[in-house]
N, CA, C and O atoms as a printed pandas DataFrame, in Angstrom:
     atom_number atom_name residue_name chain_id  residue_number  x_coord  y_coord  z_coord
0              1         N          UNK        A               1  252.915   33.408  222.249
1              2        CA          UNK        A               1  253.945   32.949  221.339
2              3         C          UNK        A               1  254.997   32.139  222.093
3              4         O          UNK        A               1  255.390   31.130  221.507
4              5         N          UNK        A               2  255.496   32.394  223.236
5              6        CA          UNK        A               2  255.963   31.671  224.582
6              7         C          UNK        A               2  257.611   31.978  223.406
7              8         O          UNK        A               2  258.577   31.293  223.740
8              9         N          UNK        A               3  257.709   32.413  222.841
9             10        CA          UNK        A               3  259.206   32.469  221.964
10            11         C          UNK        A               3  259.882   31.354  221.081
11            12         O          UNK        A               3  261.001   30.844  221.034
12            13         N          UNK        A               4  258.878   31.230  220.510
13            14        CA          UNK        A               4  258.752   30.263  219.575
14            15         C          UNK        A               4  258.050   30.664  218.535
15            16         O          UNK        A               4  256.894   30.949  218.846
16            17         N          UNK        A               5  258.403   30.848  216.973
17            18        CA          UNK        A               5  258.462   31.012  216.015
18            19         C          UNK        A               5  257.495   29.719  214.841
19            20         O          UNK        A               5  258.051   28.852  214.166
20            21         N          UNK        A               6  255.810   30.005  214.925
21            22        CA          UNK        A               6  255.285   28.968  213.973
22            23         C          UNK        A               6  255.823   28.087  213.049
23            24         O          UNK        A               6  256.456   28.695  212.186
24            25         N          UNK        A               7  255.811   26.935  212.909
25            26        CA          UNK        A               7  256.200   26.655  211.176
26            27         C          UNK        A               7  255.502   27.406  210.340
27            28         O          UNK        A               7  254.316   27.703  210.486
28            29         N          UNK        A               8  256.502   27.865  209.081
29            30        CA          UNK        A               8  256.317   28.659  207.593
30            31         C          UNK        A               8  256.584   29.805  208.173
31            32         O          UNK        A               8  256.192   30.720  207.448
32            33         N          UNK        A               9  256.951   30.094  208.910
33            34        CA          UNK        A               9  257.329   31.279  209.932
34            35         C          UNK        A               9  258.538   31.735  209.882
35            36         O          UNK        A               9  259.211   30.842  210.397
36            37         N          UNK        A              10  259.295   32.665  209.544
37            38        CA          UNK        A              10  260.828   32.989  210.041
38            39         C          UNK        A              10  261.111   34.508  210.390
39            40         O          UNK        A              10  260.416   35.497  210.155
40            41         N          UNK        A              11  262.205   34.410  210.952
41            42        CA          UNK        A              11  262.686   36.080  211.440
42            43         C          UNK        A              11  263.344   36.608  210.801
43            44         O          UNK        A              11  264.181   35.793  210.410
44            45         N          UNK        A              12  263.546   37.639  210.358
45            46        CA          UNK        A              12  264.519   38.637  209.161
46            47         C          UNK        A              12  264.189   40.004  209.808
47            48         O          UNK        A              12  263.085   40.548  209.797
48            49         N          UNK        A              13  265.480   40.533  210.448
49            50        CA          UNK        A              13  265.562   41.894  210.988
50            51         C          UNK        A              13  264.614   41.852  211.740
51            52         O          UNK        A              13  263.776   42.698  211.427
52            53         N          UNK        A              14  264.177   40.908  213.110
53            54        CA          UNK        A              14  263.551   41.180  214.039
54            55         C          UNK        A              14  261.596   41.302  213.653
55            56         O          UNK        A              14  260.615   41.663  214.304
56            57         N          UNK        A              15  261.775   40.902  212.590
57            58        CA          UNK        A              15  260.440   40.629  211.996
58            59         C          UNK        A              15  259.869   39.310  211.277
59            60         O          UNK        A              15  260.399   38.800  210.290
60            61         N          UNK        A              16  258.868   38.897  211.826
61            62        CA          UNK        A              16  258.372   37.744  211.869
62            63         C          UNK        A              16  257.228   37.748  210.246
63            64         O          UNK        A              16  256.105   38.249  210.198
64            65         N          UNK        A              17  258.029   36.969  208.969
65            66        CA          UNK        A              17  257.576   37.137  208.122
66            67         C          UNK        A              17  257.444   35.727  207.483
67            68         O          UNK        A              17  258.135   34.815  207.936
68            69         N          UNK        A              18  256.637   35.517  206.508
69            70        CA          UNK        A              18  255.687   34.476  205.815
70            71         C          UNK        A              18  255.824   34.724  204.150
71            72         O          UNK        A              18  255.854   35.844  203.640
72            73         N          UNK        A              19  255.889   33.669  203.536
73            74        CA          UNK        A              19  255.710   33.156  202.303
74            75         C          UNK        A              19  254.164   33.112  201.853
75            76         O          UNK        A              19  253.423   32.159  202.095
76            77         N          UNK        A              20  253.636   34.730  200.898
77            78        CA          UNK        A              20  252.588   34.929  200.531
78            79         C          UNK        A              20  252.201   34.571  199.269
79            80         O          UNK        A              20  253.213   34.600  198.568
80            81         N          UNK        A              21  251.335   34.279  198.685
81            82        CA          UNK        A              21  251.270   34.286  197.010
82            83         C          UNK        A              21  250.280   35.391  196.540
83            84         O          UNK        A              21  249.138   35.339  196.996
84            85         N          UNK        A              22  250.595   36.350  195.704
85            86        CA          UNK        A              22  250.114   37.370  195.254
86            87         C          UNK        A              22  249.649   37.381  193.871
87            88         O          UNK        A              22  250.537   37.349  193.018
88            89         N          UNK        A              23  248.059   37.433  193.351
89            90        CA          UNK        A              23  247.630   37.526  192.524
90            91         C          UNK        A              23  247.677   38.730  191.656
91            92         O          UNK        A              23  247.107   39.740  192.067
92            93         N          UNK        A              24  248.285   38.754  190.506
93            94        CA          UNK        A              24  247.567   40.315  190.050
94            95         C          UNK        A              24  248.173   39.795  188.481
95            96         O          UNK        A              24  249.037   38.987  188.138
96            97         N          UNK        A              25  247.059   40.883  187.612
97            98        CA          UNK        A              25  246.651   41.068  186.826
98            99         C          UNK        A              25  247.279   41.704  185.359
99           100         O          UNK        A              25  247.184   42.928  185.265
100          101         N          UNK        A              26  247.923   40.971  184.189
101          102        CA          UNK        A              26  248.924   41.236  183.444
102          103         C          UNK        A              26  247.821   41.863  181.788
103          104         O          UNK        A              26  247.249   41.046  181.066
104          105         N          UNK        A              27  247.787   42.986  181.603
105          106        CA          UNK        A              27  247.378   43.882  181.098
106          107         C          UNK        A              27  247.807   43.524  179.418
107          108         O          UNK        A              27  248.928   43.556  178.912
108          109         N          UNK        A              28  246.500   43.184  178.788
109          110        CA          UNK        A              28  246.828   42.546  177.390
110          111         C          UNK        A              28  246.834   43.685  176.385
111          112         O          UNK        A              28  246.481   43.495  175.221
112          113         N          UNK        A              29  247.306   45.080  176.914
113          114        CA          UNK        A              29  247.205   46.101  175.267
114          115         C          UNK        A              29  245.714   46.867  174.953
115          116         O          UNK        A              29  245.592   47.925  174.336
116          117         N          UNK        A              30  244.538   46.000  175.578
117          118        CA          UNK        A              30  243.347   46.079  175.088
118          119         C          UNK        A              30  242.806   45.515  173.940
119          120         O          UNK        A              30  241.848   45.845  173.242
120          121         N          UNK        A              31  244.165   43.954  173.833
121          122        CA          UNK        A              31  243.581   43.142  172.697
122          123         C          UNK        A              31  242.823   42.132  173.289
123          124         O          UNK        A              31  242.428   41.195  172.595
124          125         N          UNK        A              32  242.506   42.212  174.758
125          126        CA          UNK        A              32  241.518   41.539  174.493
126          127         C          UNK        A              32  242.197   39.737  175.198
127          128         O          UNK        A              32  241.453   38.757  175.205
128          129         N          UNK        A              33  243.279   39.694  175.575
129          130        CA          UNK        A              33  244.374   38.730  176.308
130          131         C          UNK        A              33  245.112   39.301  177.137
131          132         O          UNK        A              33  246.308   39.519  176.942
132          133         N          UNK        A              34  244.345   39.676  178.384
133          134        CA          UNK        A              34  244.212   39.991  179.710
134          135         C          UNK        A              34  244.710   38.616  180.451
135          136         O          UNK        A              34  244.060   37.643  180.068
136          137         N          UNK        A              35  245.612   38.346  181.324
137          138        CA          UNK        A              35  246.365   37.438  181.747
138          139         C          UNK        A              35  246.540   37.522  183.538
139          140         O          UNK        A              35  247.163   38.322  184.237
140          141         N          UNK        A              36  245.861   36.558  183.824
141          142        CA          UNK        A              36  246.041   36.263  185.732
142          143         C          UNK        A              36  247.449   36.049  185.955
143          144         O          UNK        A              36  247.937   35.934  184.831
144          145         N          UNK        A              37  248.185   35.956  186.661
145          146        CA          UNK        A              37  249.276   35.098  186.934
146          147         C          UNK        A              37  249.737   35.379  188.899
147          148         O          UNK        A              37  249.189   36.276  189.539
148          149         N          UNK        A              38  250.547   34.647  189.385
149          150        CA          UNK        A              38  250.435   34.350  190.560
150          151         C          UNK        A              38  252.364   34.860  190.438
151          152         O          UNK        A              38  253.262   34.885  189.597
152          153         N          UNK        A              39  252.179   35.127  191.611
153          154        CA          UNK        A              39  253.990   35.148  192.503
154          155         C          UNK        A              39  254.069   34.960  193.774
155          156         O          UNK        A              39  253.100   35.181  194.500
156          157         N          UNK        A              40  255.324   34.491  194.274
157          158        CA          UNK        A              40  255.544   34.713  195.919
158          159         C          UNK        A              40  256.065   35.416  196.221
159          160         O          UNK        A              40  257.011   35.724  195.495
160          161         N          UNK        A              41  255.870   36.149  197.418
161          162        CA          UNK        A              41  256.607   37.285  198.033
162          163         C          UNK        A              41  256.644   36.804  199.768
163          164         O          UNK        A              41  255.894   36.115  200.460
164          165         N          UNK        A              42  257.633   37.386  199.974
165          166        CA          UNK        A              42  258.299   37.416  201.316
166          167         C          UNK        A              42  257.184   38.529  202.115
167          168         O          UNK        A              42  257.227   39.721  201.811
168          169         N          UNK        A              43  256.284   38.065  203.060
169          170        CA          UNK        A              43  255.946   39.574  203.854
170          171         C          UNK        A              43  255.618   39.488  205.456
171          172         O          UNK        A              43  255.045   38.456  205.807
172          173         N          UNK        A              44  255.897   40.391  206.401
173          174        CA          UNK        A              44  255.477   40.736  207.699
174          175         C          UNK        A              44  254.539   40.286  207.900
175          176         O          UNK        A              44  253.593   40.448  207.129
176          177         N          UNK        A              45  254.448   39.557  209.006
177          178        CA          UNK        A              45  253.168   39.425  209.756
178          179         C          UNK        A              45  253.167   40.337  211.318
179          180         O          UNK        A              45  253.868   40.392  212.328
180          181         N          UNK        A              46  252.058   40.904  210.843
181          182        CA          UNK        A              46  252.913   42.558  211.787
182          183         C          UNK        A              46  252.227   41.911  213.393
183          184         O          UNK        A              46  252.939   42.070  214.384
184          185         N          UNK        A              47  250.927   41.242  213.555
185          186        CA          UNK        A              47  250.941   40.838  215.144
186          187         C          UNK        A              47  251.364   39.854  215.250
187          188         O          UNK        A              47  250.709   39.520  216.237
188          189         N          UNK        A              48  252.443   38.372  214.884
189          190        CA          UNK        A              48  253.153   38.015  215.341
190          191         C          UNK        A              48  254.754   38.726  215.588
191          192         O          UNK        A              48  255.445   38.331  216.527
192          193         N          UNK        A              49  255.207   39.718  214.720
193          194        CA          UNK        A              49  256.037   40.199  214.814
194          195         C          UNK        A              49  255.587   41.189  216.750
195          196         O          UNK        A              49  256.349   41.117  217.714
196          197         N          UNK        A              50  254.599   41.756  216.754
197          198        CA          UNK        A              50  254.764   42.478  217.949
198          199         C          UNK        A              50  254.294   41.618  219.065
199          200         O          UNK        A              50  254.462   42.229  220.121
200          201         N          UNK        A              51  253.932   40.802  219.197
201          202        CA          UNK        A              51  254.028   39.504  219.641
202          203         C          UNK        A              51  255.490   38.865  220.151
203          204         O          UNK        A              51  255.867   38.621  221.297
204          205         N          UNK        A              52  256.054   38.716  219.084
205          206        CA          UNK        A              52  257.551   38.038  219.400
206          207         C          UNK        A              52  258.139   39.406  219.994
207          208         O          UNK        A              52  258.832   39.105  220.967
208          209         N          UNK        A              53  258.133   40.707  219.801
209          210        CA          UNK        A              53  258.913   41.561  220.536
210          211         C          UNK        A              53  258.764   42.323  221.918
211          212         O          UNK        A              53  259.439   43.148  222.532
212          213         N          UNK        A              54  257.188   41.454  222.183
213          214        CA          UNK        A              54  256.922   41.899  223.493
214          215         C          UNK        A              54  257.245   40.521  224.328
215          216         O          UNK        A              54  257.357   40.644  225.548
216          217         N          UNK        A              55  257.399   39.240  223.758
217          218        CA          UNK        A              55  257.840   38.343  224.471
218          219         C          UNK        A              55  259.499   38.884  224.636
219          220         O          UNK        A              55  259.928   39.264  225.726
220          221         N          UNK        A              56  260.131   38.861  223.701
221          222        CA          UNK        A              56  261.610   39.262  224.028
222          223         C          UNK        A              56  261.548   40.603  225.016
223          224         O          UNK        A              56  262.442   40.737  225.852
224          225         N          UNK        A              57  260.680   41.413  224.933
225          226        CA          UNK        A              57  260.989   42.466  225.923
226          227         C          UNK        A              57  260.503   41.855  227.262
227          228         O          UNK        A              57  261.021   42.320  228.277
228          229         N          UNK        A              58  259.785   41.097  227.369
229          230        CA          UNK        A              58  259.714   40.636  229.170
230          231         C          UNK        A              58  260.858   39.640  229.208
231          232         O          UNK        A              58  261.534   39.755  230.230
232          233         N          UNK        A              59  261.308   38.571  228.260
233          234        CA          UNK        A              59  262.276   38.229  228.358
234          235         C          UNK        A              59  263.625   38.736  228.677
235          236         O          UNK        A              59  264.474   37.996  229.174
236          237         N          UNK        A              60  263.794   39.690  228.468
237          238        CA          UNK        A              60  265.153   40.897  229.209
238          239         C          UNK        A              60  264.931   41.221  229.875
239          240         O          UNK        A              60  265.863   41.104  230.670
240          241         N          UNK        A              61  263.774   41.920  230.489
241          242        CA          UNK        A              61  263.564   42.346  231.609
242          243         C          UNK        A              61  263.749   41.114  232.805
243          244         O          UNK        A              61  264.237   41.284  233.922
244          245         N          UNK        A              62  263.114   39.586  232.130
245          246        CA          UNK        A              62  263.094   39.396  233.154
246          247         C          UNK        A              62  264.509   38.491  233.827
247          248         O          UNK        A              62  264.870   38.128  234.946
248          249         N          UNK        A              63  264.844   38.427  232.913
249          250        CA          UNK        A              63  267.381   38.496  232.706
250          251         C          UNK        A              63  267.737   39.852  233.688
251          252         O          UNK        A              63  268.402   39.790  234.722
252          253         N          UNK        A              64  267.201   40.947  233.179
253          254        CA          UNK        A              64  267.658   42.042  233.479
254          255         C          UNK        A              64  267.873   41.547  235.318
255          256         O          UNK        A              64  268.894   41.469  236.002
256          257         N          UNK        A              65  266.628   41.328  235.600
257          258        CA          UNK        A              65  265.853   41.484  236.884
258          259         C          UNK        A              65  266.535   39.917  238.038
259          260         O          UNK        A              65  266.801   39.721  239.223
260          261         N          UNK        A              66  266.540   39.497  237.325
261          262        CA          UNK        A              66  267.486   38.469  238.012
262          263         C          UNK        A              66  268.919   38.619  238.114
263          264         O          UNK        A              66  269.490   38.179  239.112
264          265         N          UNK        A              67  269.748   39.354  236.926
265          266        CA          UNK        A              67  271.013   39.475  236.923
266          267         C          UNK        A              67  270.878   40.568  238.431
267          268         O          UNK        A              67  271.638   40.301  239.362
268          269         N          UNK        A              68  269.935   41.714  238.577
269          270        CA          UNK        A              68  270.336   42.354  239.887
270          271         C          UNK        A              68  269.935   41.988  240.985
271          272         O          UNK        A              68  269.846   42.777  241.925
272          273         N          UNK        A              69  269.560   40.489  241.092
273          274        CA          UNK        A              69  268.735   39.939  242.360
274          275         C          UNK        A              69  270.617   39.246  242.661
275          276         O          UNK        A              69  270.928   39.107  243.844
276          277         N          UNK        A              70  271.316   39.006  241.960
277          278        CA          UNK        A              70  272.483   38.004  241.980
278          279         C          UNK        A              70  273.715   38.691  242.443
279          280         O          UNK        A              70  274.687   38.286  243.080
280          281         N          UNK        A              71  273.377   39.922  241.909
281          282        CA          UNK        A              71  274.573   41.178  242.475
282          283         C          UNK        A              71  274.208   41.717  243.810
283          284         O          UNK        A              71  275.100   42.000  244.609
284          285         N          UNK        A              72  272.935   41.879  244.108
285          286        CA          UNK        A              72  272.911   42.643  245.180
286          287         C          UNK        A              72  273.105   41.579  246.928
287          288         O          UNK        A              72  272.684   40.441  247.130
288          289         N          UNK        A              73  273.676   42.259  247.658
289          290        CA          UNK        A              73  274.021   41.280  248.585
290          291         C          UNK        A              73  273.328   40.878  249.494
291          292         O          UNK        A              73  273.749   40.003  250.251
């Protein structure tokens, strides 16, 4: 991921989520006008999300690890 975020891609609370379209199925009574219809929903993409948080975790570490290469004498 090198920490960089795909296009159609965005972060919300540290989670790397996507613009889905969800099919389902609108229930006619049993007259017989049974109805498809479509929506979008907001959802996780759970291995780029752990992806982006294992890049940020070597990314601190590797801040961490230099900030004590700079202090020590």
């Amino acid at each position: 991921m090198q920490g960089e975020i795909p296009k159609g891609f965005w972060l919300d609370n540290e989670k790397v989520m996507t613009e889905v379209v969800v099919t389902f199925e609108i229930n006619g009574g049993g007259k017989g006008n049974d109805r498809t219809s479509e929506r979008k929903e907001n959802a996780e993409v759970k291995s780029l999300t752990e992806a982006y948080k294992n890049w940020k975790r070597i990314k601190d570490e590797v801040a961490e690890e230099a900030r004590k290469a700079e202090e020590a004498p």
